[in-house]
VMD Tcl script that builds the backbone (N, CA, C; Angstrom):
set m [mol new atoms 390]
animate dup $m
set s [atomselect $m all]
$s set {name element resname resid chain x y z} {
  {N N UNK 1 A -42.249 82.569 -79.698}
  {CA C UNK 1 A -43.006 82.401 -80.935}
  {C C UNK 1 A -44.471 82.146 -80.567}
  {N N UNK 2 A -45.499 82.908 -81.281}
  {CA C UNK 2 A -46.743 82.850 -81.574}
  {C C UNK 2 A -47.363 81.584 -82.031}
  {N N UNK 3 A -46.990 81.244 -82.840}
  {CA C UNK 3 A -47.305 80.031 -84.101}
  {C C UNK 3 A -46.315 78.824 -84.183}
  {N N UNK 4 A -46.760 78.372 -84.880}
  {CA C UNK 4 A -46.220 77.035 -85.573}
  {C C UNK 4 A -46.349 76.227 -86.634}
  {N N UNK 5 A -46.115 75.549 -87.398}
  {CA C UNK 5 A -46.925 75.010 -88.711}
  {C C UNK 5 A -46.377 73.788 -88.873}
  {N N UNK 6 A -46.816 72.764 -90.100}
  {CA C UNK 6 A -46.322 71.593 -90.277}
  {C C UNK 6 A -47.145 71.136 -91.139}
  {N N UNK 7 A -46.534 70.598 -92.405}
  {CA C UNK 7 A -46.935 70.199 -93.855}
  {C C UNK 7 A -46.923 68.605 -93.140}
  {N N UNK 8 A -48.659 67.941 -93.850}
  {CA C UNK 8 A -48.642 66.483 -93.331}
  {C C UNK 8 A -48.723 66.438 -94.744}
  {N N UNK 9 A -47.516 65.637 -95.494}
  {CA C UNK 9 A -47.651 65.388 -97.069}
  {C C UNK 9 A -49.020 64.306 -97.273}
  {N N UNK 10 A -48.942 63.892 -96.191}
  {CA C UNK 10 A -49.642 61.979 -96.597}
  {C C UNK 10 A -51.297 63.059 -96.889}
  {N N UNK 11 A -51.577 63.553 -95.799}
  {CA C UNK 11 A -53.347 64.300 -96.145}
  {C C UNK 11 A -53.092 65.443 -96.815}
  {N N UNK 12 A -51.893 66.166 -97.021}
  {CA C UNK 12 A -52.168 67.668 -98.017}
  {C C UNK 12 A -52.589 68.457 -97.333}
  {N N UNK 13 A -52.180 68.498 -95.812}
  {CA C UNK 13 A -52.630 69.773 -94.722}
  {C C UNK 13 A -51.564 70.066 -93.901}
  {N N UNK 14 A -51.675 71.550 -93.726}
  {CA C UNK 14 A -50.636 72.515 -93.479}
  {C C UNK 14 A -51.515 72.737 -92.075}
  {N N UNK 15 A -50.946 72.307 -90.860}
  {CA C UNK 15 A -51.320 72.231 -89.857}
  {C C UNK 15 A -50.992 73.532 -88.915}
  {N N UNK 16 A -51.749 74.533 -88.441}
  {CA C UNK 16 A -51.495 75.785 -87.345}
  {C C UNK 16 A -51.202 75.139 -86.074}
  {N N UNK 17 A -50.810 75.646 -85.654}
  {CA C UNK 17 A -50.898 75.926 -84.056}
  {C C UNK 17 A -50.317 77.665 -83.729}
  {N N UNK 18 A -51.693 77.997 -82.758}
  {CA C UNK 18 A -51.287 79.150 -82.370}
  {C C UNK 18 A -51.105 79.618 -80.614}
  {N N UNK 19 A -49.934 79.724 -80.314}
  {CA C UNK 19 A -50.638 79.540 -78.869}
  {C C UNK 19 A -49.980 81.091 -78.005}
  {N N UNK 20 A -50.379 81.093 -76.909}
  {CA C UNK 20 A -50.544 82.728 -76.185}
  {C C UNK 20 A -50.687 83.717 -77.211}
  {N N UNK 21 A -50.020 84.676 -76.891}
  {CA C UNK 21 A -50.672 86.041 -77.149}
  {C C UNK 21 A -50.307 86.484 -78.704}
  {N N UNK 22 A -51.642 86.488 -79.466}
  {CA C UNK 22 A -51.297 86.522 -80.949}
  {C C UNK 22 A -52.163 87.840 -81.118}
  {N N UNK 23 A -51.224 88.495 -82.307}
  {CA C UNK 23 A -51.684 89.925 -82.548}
  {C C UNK 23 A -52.279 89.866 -84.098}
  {N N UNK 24 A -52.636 90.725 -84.560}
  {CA C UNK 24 A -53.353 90.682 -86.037}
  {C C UNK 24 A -51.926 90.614 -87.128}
  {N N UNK 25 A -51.374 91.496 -86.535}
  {CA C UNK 25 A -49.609 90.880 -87.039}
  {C C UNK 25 A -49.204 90.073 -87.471}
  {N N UNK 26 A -48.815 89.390 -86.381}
  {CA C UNK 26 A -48.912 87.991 -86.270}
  {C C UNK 26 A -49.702 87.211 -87.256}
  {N N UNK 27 A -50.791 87.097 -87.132}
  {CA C UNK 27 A -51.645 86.333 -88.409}
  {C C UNK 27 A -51.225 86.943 -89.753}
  {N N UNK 28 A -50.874 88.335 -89.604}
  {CA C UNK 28 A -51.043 88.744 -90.985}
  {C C UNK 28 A -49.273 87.657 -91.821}
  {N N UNK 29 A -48.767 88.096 -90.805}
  {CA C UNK 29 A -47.506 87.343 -91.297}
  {C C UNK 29 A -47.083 86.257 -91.619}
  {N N UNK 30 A -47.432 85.297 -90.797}
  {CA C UNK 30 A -47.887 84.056 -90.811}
  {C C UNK 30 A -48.786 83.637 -92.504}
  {N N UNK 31 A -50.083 84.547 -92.493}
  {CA C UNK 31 A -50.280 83.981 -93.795}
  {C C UNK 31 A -49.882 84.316 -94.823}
  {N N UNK 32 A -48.844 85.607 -94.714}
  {CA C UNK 32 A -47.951 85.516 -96.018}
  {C C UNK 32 A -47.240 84.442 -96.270}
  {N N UNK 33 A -46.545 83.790 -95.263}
  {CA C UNK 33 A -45.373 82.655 -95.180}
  {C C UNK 33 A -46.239 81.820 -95.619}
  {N N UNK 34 A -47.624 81.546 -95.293}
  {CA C UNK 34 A -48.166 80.355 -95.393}
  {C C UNK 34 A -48.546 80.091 -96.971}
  {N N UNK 35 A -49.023 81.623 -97.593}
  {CA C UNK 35 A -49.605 81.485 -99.218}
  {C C UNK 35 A -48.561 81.232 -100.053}
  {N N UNK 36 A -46.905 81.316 -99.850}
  {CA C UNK 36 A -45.708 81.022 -100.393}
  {C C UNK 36 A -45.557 79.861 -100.398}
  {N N UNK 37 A -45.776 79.032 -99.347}
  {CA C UNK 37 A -46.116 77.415 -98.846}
  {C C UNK 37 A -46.985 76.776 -100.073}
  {N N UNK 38 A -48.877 77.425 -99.867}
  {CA C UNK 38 A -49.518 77.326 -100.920}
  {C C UNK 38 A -49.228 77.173 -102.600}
  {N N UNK 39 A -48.717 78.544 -102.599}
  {CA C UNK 39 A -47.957 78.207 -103.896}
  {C C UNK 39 A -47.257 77.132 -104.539}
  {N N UNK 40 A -45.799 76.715 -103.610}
  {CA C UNK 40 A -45.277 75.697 -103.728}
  {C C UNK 40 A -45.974 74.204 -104.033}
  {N N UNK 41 A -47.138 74.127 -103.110}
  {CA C UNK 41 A -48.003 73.084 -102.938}
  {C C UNK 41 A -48.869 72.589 -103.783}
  {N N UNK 42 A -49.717 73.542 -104.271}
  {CA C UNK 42 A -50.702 73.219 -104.890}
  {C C UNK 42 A -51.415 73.175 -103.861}
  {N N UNK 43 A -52.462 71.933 -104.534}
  {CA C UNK 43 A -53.589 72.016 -104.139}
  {C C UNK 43 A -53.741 71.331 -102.128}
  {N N UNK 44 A -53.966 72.601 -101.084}
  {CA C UNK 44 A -53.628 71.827 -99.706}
  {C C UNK 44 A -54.697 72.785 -99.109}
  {N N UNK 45 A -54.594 71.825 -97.397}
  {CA C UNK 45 A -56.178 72.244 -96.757}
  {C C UNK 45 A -54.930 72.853 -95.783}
  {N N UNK 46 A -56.164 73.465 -94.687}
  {CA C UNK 46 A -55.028 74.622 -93.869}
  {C C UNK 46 A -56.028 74.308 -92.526}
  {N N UNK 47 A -55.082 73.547 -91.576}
  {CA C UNK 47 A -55.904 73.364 -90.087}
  {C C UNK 47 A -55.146 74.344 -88.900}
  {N N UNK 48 A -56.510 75.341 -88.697}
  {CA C UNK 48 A -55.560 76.165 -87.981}
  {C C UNK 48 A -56.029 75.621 -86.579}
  {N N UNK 49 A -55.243 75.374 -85.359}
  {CA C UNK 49 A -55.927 75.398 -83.906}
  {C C UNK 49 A -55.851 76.757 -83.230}
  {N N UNK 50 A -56.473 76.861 -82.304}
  {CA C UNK 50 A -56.655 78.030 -81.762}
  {C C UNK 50 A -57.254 77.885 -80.263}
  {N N UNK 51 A -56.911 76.792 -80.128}
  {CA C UNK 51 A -57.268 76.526 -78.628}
  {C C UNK 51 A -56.328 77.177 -77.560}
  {N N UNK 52 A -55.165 77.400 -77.931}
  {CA C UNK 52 A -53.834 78.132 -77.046}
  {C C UNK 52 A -54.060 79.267 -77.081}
  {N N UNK 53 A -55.091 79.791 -77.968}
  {CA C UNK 53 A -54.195 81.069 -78.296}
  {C C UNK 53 A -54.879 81.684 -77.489}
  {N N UNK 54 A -54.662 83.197 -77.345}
  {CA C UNK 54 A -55.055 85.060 -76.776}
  {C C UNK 54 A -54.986 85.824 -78.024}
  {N N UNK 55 A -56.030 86.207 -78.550}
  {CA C UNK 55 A -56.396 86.758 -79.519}
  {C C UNK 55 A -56.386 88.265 -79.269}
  {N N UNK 56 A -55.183 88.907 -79.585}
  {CA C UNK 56 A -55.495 90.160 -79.087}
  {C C UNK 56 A -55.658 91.437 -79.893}
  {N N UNK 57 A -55.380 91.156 -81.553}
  {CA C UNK 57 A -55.731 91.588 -82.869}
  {C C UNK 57 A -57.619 92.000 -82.413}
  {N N UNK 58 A -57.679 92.994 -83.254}
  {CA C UNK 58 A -59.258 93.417 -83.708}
  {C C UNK 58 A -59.559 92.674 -84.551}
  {N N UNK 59 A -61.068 92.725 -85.049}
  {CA C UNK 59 A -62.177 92.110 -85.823}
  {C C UNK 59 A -61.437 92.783 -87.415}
  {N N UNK 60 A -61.406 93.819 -87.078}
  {CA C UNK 60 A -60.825 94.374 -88.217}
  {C C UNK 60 A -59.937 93.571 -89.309}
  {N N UNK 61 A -58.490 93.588 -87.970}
  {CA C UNK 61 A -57.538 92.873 -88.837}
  {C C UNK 61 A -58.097 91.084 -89.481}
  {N N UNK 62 A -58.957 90.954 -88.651}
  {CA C UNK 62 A -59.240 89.747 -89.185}
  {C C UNK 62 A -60.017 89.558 -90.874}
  {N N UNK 63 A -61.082 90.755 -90.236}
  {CA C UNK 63 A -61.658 90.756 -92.004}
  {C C UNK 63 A -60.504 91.130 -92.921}
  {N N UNK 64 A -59.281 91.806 -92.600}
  {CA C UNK 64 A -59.030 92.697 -93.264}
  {C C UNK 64 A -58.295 91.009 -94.502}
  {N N UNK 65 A -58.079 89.633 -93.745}
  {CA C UNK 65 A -57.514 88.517 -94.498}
  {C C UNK 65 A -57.909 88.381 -95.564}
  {N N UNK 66 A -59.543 88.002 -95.723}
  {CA C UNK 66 A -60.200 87.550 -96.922}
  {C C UNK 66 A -60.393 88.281 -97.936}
  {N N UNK 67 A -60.650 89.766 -97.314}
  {CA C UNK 67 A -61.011 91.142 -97.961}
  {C C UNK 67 A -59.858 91.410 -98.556}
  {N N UNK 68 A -58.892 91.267 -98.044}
  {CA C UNK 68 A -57.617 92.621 -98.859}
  {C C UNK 68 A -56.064 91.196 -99.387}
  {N N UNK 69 A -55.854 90.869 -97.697}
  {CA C UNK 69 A -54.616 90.183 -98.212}
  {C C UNK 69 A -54.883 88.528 -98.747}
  {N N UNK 70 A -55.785 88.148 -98.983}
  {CA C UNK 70 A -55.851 86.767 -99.705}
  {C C UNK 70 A -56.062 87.504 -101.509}
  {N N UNK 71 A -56.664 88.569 -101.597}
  {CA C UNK 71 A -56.598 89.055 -102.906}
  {C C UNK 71 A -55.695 88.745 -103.282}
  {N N UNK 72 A -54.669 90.188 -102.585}
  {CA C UNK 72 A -53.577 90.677 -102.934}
  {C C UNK 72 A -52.634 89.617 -103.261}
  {N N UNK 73 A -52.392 89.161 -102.704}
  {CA C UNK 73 A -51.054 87.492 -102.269}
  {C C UNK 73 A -51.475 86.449 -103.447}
  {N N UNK 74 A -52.875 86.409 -104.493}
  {CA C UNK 74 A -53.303 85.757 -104.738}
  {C C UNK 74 A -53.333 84.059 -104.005}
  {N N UNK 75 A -53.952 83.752 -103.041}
  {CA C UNK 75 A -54.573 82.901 -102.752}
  {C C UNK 75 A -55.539 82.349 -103.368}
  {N N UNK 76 A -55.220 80.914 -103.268}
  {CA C UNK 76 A -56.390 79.337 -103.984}
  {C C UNK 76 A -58.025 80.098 -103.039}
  {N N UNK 77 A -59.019 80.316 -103.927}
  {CA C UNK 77 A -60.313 80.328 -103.091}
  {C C UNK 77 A -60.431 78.796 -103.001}
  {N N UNK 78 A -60.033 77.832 -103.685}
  {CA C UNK 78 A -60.869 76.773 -103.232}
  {C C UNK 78 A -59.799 75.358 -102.312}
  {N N UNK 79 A -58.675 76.056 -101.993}
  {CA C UNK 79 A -57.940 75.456 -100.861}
  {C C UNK 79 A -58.806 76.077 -99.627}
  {N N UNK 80 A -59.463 74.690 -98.849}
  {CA C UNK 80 A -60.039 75.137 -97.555}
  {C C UNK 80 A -59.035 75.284 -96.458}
  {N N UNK 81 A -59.560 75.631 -95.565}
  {CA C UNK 81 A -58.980 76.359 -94.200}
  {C C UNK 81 A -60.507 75.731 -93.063}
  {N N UNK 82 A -59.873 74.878 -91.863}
  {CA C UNK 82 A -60.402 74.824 -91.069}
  {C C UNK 82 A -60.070 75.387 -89.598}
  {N N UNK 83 A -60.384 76.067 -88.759}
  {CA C UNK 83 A -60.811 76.586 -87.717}
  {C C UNK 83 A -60.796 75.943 -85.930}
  {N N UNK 84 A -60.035 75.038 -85.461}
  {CA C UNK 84 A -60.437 74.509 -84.368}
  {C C UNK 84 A -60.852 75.402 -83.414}
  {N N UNK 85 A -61.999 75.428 -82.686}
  {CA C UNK 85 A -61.915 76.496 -82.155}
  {C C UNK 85 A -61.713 76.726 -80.565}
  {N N UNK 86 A -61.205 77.778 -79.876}
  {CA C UNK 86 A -61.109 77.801 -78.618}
  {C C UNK 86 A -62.161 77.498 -78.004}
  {N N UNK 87 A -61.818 77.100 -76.245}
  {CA C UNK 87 A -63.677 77.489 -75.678}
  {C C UNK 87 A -63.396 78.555 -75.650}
  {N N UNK 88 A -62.660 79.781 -74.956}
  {CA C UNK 88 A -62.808 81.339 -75.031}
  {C C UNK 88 A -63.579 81.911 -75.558}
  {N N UNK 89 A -64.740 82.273 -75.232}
  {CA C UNK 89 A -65.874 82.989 -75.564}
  {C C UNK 89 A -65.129 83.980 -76.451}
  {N N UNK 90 A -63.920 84.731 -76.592}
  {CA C UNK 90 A -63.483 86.103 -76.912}
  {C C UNK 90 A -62.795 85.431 -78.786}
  {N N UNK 91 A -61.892 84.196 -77.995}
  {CA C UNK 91 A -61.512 83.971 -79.304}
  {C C UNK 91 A -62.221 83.307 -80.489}
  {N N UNK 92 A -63.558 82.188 -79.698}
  {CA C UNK 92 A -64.344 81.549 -80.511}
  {C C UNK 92 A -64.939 82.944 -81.219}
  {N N UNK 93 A -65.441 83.972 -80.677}
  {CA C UNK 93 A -66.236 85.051 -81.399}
  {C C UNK 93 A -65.377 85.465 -82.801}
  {N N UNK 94 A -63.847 85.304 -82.127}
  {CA C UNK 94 A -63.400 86.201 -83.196}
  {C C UNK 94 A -63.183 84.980 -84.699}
  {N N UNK 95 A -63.055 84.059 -83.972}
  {CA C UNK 95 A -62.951 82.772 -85.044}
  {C C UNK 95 A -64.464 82.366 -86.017}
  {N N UNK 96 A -65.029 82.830 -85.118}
  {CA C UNK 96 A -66.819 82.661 -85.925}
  {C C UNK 96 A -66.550 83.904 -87.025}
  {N N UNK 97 A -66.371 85.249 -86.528}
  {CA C UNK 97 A -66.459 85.858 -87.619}
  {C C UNK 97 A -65.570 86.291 -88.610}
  {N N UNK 98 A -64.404 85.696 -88.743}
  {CA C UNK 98 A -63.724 85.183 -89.772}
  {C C UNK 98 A -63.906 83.895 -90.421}
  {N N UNK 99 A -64.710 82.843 -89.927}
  {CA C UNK 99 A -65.464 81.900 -90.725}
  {C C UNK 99 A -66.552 82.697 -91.779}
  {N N UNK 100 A -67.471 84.087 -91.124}
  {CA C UNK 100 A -68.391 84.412 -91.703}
  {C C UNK 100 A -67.557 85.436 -92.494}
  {N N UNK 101 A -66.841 86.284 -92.541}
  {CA C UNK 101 A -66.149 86.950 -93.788}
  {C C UNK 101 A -65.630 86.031 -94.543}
  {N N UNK 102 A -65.040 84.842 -94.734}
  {CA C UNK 102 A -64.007 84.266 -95.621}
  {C C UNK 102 A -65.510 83.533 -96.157}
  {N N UNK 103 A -66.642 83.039 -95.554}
  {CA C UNK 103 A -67.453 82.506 -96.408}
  {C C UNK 103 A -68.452 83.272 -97.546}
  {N N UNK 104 A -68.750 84.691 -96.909}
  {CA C UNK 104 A -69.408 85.764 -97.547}
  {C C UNK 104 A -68.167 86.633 -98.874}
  {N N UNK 105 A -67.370 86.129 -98.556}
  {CA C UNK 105 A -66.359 86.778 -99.889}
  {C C UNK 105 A -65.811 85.368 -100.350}
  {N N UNK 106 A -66.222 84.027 -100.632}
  {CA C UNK 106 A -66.209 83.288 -101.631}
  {C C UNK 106 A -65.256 82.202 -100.799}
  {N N UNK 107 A -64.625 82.427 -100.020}
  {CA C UNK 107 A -63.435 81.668 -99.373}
  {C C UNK 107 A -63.601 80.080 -98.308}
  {N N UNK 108 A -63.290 79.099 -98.780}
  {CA C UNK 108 A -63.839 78.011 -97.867}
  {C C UNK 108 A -63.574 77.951 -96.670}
  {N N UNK 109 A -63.931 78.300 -95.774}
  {CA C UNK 109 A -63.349 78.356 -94.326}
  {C C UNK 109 A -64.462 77.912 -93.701}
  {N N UNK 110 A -64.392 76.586 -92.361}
  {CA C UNK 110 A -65.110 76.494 -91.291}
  {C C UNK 110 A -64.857 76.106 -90.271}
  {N N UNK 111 A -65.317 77.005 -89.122}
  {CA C UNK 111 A -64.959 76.452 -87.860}
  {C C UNK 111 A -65.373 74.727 -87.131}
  {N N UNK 112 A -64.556 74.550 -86.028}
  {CA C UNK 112 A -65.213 73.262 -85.816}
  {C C UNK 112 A -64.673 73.221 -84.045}
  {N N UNK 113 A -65.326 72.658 -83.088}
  {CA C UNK 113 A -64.856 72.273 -81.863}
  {C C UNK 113 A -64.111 70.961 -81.677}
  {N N UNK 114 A -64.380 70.165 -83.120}
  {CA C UNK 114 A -63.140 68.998 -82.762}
  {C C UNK 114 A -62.328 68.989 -83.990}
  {N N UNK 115 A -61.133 68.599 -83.391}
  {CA C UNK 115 A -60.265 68.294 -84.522}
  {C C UNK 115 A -60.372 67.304 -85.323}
  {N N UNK 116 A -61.016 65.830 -84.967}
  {CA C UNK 116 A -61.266 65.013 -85.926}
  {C C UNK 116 A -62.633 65.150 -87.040}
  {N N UNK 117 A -63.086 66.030 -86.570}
  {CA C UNK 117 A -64.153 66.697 -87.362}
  {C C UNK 117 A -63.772 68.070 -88.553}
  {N N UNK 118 A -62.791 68.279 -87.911}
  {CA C UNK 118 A -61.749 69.178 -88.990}
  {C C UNK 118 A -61.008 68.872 -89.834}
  {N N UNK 119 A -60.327 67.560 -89.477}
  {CA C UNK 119 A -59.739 66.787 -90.325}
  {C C UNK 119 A -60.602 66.280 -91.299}
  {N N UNK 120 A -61.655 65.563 -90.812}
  {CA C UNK 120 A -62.439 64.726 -91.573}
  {C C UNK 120 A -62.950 65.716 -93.166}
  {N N UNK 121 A -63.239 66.760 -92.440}
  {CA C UNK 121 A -63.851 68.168 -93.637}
  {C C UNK 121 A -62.839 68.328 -94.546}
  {N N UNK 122 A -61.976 68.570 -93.919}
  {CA C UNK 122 A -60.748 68.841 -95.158}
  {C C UNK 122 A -59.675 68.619 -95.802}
  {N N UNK 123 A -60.010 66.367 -95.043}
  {CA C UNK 123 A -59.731 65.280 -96.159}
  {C C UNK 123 A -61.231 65.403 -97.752}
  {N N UNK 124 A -62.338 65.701 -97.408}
  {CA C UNK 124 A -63.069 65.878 -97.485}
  {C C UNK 124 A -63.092 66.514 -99.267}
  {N N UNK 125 A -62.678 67.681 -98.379}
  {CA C UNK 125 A -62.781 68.980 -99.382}
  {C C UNK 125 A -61.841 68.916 -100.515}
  {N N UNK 126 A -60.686 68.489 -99.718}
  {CA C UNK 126 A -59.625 68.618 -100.622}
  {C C UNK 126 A -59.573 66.881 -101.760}
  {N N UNK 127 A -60.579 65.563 -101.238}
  {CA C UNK 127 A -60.656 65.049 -102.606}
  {C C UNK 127 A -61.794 65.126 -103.288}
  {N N UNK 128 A -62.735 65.986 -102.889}
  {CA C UNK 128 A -63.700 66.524 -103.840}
  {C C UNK 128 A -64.913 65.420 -103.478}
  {N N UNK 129 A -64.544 65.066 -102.347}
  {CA C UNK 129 A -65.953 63.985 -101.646}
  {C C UNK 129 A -67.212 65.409 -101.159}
  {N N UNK 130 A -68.096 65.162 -101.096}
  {CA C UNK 130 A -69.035 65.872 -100.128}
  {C C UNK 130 A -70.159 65.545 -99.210}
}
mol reanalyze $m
mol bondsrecalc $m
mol representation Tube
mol addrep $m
């Protein structure tokens, strides 16, 4: 397995972990399972890590999230999604510019290099502090 997940009821975050070799697939699938989750939930933040992972999906499939399948699936625009990000020069790139599509098509998403700084954002976000 690629992934992993885990609902923390107490903060309202649906926690990622992604580790070795993940394909655009992979993500794409994953966030179907995950917007069914959403649904169920209501209103929840989404911490993805990405420090494990091998990103081996294109740029493509990545825009293709915000652009096509968060439409489609109807996804919350204003449930955030945070980003931990790899050091991997290859995967941080690809994680920056899916921060910059999901923010340029309306979607709250931001990357971050620490996790308590990720957390903190999207205890944050999700009680409407700023």
């Amino acid at each position: 397995m690629t992934w992993k997940y885990e609902f923390d009821n107490t903060l309202g975050i649906v926690e990622v972990t992604y580790t070795g070799t993940v394909s655009g697939k992979d993500i794409h699938d994953l966030t179907s399972e995950l917007l069914v989750l959403e649904k169920e939930k209501g209103k929840i933040g989404f911490l993805v890590d990405t420090t494990q992972m091998d990103y081996s999906g294109s740029l493509s499939d990545l825009y293709e999230l915000p652009a096509t399948q968060y439409v489609k699936e109807e996804a919350d625009r204003f449930n955030p999604l945070a980003v931990i990000l790899s050091a991997s020069p290859k995967e941080k790139k690809a994680a920056e510019f899916y921060e910059m599509v999901c923010q340029n098509r309306g979607w709250k998403a931001k990357t971050f290099e620490d996790r308590q700084d990720a957390i903190k954002w999207l205890t944050h976000e999700l009680t409407g502090l700023k």
